[in-house]
C-alpha beads as a LAMMPS data file, in Angstrom:
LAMMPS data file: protein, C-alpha beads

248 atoms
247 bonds

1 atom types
1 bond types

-500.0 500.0 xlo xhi
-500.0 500.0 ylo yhi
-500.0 500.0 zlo zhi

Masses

1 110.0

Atoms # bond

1 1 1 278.736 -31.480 -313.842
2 1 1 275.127 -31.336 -313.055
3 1 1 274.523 -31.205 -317.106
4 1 1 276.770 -34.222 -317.616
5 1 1 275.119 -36.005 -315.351
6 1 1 271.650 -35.565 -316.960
7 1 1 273.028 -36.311 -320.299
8 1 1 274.321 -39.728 -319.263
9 1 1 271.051 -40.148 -317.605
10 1 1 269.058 -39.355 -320.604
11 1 1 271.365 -41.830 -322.234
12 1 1 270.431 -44.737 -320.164
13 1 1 267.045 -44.162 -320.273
14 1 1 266.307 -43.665 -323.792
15 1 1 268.169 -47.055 -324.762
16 1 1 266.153 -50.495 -324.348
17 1 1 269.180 -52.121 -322.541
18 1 1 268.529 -50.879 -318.855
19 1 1 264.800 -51.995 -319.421
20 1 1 266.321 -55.183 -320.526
21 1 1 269.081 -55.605 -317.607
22 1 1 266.253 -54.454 -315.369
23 1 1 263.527 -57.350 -316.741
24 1 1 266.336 -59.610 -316.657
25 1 1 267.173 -59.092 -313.132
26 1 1 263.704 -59.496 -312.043
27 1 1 263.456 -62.815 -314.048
28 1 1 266.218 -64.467 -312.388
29 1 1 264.977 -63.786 -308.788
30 1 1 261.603 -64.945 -309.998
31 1 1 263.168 -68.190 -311.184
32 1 1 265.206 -68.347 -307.526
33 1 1 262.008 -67.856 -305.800
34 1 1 260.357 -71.024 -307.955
35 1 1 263.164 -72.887 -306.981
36 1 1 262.928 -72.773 -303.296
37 1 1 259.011 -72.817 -303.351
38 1 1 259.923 -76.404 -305.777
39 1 1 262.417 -77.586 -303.336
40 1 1 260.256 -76.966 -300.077
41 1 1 257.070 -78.460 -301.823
42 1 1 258.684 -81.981 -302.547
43 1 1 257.996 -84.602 -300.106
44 1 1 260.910 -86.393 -300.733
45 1 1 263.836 -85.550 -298.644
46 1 1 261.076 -82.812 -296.492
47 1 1 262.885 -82.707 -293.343
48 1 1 266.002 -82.318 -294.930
49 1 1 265.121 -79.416 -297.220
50 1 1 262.878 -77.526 -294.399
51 1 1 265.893 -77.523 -292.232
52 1 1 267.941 -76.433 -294.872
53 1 1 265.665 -73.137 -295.254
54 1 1 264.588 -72.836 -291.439
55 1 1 268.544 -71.765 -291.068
56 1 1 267.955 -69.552 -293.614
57 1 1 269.312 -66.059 -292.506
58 1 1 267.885 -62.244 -293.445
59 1 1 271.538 -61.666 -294.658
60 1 1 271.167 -64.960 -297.336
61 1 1 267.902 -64.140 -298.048
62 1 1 268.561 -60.800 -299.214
63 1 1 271.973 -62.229 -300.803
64 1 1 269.167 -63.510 -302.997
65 1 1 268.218 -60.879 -304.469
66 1 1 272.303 -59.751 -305.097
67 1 1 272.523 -61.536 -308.621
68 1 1 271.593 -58.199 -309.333
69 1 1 275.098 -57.392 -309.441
70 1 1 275.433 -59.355 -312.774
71 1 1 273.518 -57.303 -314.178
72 1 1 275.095 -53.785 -312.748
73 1 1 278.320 -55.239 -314.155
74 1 1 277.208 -55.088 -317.336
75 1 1 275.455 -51.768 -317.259
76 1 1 278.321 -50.016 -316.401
77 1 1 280.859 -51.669 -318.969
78 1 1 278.693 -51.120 -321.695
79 1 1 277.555 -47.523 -320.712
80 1 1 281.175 -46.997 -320.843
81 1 1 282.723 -49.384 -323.370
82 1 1 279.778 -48.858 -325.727
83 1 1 280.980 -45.522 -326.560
84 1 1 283.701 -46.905 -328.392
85 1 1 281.867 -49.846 -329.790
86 1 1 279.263 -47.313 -331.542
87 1 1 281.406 -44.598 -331.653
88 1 1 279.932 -41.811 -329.872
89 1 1 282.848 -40.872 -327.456
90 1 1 284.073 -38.279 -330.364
91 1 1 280.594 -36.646 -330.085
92 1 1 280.451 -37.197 -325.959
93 1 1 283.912 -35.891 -325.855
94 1 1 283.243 -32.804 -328.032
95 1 1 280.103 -31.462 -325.826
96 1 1 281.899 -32.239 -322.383
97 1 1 286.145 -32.000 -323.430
98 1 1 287.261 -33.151 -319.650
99 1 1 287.275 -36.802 -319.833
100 1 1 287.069 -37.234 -315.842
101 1 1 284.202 -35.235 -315.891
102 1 1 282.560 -37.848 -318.163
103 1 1 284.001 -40.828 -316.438
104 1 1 282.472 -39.012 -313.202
105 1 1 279.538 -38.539 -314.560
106 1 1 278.926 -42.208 -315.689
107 1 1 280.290 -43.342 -312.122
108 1 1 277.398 -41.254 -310.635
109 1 1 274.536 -42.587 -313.418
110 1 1 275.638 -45.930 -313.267
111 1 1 275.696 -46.069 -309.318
112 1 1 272.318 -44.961 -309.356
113 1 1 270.587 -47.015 -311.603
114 1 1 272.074 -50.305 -310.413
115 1 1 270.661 -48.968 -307.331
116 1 1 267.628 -48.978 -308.855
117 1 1 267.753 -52.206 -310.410
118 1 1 268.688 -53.711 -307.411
119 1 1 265.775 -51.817 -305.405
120 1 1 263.417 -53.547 -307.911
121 1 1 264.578 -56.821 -307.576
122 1 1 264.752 -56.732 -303.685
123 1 1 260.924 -55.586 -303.837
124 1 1 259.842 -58.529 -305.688
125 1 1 261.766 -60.789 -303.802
126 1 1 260.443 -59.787 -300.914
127 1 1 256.667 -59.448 -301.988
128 1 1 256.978 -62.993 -303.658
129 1 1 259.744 -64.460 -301.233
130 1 1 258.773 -64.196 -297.728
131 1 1 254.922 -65.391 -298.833
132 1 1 256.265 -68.445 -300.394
133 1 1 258.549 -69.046 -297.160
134 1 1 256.046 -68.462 -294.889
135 1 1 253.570 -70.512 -296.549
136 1 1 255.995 -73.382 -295.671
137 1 1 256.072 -72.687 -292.575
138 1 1 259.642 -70.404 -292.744
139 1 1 259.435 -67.338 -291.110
140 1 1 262.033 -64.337 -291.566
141 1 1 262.027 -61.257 -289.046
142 1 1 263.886 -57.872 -290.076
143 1 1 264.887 -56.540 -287.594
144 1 1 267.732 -53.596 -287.804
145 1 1 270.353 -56.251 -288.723
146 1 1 268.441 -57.482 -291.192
147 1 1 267.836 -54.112 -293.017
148 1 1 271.161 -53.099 -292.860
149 1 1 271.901 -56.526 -294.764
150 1 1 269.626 -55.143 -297.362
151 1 1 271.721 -52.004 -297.409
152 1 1 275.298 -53.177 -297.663
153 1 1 273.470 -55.471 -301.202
154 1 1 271.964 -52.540 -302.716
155 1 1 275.327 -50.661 -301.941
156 1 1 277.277 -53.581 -303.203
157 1 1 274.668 -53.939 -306.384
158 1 1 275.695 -50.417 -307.273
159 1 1 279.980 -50.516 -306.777
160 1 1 279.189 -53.325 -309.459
161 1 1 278.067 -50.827 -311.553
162 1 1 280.556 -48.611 -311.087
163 1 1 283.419 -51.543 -311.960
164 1 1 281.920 -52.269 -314.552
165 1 1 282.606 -48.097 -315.840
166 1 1 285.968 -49.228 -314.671
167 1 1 286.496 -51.926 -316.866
168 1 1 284.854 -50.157 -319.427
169 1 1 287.124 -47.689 -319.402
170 1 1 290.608 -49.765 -319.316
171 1 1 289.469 -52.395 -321.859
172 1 1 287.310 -50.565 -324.746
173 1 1 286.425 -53.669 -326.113
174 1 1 282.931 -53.967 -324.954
175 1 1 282.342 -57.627 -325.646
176 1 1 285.858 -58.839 -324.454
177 1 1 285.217 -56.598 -321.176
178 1 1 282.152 -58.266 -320.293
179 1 1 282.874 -61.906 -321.263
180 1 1 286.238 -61.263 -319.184
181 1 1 283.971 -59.552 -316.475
182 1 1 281.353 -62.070 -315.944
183 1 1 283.535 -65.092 -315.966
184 1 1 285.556 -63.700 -313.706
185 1 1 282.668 -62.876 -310.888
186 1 1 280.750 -66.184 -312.224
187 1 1 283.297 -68.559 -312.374
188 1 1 286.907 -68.016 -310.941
189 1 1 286.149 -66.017 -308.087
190 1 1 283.565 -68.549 -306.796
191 1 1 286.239 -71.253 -307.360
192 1 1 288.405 -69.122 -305.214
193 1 1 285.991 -69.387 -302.742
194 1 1 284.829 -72.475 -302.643
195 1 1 288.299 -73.442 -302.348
196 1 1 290.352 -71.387 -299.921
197 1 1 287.724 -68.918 -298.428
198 1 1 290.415 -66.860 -296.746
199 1 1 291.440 -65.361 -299.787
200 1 1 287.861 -65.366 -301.692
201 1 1 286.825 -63.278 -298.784
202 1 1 288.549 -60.381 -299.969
203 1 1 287.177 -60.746 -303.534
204 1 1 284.068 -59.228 -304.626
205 1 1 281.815 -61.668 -303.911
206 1 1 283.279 -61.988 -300.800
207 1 1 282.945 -58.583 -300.073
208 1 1 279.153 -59.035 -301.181
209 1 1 278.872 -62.022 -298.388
210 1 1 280.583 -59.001 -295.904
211 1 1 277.925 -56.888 -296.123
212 1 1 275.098 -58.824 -295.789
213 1 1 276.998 -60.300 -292.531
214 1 1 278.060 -63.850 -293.490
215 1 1 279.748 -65.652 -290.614
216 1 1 283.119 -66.289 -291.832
217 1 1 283.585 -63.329 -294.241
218 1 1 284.694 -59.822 -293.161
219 1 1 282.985 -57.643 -291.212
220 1 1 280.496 -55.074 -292.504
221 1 1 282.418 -52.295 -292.325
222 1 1 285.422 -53.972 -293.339
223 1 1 284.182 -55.369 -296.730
224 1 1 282.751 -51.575 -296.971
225 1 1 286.173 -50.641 -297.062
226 1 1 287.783 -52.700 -299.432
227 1 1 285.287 -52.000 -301.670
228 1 1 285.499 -48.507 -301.920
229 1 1 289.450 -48.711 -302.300
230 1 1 288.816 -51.440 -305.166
231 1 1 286.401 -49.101 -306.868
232 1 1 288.829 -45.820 -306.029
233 1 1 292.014 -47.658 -307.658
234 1 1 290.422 -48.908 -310.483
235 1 1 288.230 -45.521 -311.076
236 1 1 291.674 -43.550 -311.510
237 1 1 293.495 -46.807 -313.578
238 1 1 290.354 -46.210 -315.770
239 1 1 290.773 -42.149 -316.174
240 1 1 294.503 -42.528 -316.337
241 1 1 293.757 -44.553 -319.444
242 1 1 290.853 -42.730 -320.689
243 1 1 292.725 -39.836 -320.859
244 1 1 295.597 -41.288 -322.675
245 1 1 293.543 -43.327 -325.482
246 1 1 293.000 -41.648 -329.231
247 1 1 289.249 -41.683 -329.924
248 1 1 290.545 -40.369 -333.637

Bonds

1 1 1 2
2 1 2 3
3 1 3 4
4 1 4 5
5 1 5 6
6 1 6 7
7 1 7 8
8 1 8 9
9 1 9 10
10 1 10 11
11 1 11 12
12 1 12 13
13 1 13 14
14 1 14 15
15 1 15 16
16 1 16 17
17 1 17 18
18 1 18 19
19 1 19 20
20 1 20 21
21 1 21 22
22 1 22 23
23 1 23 24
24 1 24 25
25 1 25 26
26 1 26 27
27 1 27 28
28 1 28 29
29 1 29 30
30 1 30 31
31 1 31 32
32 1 32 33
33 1 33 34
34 1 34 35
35 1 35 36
36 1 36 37
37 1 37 38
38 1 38 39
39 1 39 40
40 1 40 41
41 1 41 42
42 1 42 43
43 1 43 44
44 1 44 45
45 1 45 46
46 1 46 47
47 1 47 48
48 1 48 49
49 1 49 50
50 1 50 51
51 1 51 52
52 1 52 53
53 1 53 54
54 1 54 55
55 1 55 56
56 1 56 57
57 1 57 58
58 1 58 59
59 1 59 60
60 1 60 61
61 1 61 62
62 1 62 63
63 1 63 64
64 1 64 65
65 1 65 66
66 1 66 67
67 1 67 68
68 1 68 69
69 1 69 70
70 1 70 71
71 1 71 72
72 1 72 73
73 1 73 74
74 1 74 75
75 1 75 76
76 1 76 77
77 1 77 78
78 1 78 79
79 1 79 80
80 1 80 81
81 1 81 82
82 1 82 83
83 1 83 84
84 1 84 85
85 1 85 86
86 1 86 87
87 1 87 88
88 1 88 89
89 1 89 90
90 1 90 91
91 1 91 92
92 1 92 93
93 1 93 94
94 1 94 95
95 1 95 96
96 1 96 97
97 1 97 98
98 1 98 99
99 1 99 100
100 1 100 101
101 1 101 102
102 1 102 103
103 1 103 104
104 1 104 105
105 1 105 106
106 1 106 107
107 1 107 108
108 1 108 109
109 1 109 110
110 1 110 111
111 1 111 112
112 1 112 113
113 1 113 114
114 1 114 115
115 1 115 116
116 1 116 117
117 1 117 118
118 1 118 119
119 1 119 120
120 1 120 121
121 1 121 122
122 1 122 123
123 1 123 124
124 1 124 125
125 1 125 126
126 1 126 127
127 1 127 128
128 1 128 129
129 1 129 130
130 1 130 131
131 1 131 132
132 1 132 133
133 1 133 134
134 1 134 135
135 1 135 136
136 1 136 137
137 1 137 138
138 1 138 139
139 1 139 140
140 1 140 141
141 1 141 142
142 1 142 143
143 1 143 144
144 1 144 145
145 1 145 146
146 1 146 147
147 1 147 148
148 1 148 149
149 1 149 150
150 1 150 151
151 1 151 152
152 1 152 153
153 1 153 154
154 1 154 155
155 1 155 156
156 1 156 157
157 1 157 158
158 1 158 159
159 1 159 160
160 1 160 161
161 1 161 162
162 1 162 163
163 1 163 164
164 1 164 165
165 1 165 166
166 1 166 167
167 1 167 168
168 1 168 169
169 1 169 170
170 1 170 171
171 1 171 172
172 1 172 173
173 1 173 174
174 1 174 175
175 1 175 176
176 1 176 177
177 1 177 178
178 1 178 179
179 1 179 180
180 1 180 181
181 1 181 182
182 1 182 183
183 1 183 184
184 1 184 185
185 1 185 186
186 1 186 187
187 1 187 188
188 1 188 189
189 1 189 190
190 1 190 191
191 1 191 192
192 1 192 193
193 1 193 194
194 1 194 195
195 1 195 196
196 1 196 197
197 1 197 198
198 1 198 199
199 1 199 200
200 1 200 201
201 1 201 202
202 1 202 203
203 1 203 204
204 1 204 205
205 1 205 206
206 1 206 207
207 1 207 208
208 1 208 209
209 1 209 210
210 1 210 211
211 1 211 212
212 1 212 213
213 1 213 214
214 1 214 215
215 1 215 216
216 1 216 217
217 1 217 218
218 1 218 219
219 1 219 220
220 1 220 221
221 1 221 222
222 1 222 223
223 1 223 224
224 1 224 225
225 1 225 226
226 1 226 227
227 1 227 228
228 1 228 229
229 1 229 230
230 1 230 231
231 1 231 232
232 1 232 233
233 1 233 234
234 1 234 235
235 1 235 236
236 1 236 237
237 1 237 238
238 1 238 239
239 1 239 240
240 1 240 241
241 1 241 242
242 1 242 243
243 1 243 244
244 1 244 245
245 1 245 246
246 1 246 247
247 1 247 248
């Protein structure tokens, strides 16, 4: 398993995609962090806009930095789909035969380098972020809370990865998986939200807003939960059909 594990790891790493989901990542909280440095620099409409960010929780700020998850989504579909796409899973499946053991060993890979992503993209926002903020005169204090916020994201940044191995592995169509993937989590889920929160809460990005302790979203350990049975049923849907599709 160990050896599998590697392998997929040596995968990831030798391809320019992680570099790019990583750089990518990075970019976006950059471009957040602009934003809000914009928005509390204007004049216009001060008060409004201080008070705005003076509210501003650890658990949002962090939340921040969870975009991440876009990119972990896509990580782990195409680590997965993209063995069909290029059509390596005949060679994959040749050196390790036991298809969970694959799956398994791209669940573990994945996990850990949307971990790593995320970690990255926390850092900057918090060596860029909380100057900016404070330079405005909005101060955030971690205190235990407020790291555990930043624990339940990176742990949420990295399930993402591991759905997206999921959907990799029920739809092989690498492009249709993450079009379908993305629009979902961009698009109809925040609808959801946006629209009757009770139910949106127990969607993903609801589950996101549970860990980094949202007021009206599920509790930490709650969303913890249902995240781990999410990633548990689709994990086996995925093997089930793994191990019933031809790679002939």
């Amino acid at each position: 398993m160990i050896g599998t594990i590697r392998a997929e790891l040596t995968k990831i790493r030798s391809a320019r995609l992680v570099y790019g989901l990583a750089g990518g990542s990075v970019a976006l909280v950059l471009l957040q962090i602009w934003a809000i440095s914009v928005a509390l620099g204007r004049v216009a409409g001060e008060g409004r806009v201080r008070a705005r960010f003076v509210g501003l929780t650890t658990g949002r700020f962090v939340e921040l930095g969870a975009n991440a998850l876009l990119f972990a989504l896509a990580l782990g579909i195409i680590t997965m789909a993209g063995e069909f796409r290029h059509r390596t899973a005949d060679q994959t499946y040749l050196v390790t035969p036991s298809r969970a053991q694959v799956l398994l060993a791209k669940v573990v890979t994945v996990f850990g380098v949307s971990v790593a992503i995320a970690a990255l993209t926390e850092a900057v926002l918090f060596a860029l972020g909380l100057p900016v903020l404070a330079a405005k005169g909005v101060h955030l204090t971690f205190d235990a809370r407020g790291w555990l916020n930043l624990a339940g994201a990176l742990f949420f940044i990295g399930g993402c990865g591991v759905l997206g191995v999921a959907v990799g592995a029920i739809i092989r169509h690498q492009v249709g998986a993450l079009i379908g993937a993305l629009a979902w989590v961009i698009v109809a889920e925040q609808l959801v939200i946006n629209i009757n929160r009770s139910v949106g809460k127990f969607l993903t990005v609801g589950l996101l807003n549970s860990l980094v302790s949202t007021p009206g979203f599920l509790a930490r350990w709650e969303g913890a939960l249902l995240l781990v049975g999410y990633l548990a049923v689709l994990g086996v849907t995925g093997a089930v059909v793994l191990d019933r599709t031809d790679i002939t």
